[in-house]
GUVO-10205 format. One record per residue: y, z, x of N, C-alpha, C in turn. Coordinates in steps of 0.02 Angstrom, whole numbers, plus 50000, padded with zeros to 5 digits. Example, Ala and Ser with C-alpha at 12.3 -4.5 7.8 and 13.67 -1.06 7.14 Angstrom:
497165039050660497755039050615498355039050660 498885035450642499475035750684500025039450645 
***
This chain:
505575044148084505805038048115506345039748166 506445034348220507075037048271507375032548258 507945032148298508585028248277508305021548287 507885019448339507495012148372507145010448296 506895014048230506325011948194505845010048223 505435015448242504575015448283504685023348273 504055024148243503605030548205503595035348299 503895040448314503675044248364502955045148387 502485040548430501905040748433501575035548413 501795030148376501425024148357501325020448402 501715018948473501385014348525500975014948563 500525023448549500075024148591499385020148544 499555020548476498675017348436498845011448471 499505006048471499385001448469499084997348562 499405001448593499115001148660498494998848708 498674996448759498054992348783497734998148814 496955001048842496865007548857496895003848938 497165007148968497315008149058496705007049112 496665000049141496175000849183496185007549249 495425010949243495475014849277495085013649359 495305017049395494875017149450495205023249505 494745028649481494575032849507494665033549582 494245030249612494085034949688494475027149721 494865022949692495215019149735495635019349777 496225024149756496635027449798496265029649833 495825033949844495625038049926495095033249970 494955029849932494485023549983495085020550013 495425017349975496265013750027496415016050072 496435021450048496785028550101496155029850178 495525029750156494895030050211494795023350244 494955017750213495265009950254495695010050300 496205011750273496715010050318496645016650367 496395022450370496435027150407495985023950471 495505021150450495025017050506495165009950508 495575007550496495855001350519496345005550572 496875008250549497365010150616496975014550674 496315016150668496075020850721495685016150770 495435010750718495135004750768495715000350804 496204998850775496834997250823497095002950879 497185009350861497315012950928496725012450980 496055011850967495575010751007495625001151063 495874997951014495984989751034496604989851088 497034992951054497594987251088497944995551134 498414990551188498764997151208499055001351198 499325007251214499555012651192500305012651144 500715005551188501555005951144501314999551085 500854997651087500994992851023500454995450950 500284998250968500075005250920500425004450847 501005008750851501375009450804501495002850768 501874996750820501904989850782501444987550738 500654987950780500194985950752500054989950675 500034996150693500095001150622500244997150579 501024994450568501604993350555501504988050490 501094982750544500884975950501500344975350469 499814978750496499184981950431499314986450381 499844989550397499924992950326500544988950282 500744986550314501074980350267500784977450225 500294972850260499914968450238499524971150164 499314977650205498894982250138499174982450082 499794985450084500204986350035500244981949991 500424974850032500604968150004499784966349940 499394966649993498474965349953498534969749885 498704976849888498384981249826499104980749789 499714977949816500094978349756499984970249700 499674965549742499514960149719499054960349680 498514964449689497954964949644498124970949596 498434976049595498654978249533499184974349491 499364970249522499844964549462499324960549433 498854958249474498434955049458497904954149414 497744961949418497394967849367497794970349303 498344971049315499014971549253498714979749258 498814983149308498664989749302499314991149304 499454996349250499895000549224500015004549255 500705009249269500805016049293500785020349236 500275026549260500095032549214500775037049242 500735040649204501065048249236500605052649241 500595055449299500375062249303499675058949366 499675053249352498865049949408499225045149461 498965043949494498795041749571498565034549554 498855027749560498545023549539498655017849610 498465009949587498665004749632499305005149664 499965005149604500445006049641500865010649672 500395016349665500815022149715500535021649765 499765016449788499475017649824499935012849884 499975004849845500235002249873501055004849894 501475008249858502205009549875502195015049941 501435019449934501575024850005501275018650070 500905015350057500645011150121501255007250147 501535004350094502375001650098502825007550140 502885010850133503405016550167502955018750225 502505019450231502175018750288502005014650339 502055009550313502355003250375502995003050381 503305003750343503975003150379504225009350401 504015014750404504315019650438503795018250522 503335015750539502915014850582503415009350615 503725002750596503995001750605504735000950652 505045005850584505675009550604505605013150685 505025016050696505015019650730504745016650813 504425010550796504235006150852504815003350879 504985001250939505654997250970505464990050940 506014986950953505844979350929505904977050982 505544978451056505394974851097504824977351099 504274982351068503634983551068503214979051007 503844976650968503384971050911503594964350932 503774963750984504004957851010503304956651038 503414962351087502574959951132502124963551112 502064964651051501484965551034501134957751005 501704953450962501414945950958501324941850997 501874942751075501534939051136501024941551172 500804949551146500094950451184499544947451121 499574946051065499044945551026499064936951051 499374933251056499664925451065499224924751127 499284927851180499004927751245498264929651248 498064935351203497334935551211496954930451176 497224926151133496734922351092496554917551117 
***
């Protein structure tokens, strides 16, 4: 027994077993790699990065919602929803960071204007 009283190892019988999904992380990862390549192909060259910026936001925002949603657990040692979603997270905002905020300015008055 430990000082808490719980048997070293008893919360793994009692445990829910971990939804898995395998090849999800690298499909996310093959999405968004061709979502941002079809935006460098769309839009002009400085709003690039902005655009990056807010699709991988957004992404982030989608798969961290549906792993709450899913009640997917963090493993150790695996690659799951929310590491997937926390690197897409740091990856918009370093895309971001790195865009001027007069290139995400007009990047919404060029999307505003083409529609």
């Amino acid at each position: 027994m430990s000082s808490f009283g719980i048997r070293p190892g008893s919360h793994r019988a009692n445990s829910v077993r971990p939804a898995r999904f395998p090849l999800a992380p690298y499909a996310l990862v093959a999405f968004a790699a061709v979502a941002v390549f079809a935006l460098a192909q769309m839009l002009p060259r400085e709003f690039v990065l902005p655009a990056a910026s807010v699709v991988l936001l957004a992404a982030a925002g989608a798969i961290a919602l549906a792993a709450s949603l899913l009640r997917v657990r963090v493993m150790r040692g695996e690659i799951g929803l929310w590491d997937t979603a926390g690197a897409y997270a740091l990856f918009g905002f370093a895309a971001g960071m790195m865009s001027g905020s007069q290139n995400i300015i007009g990047l919404f008055g060029h999307l505003a204007t083409n529609n």
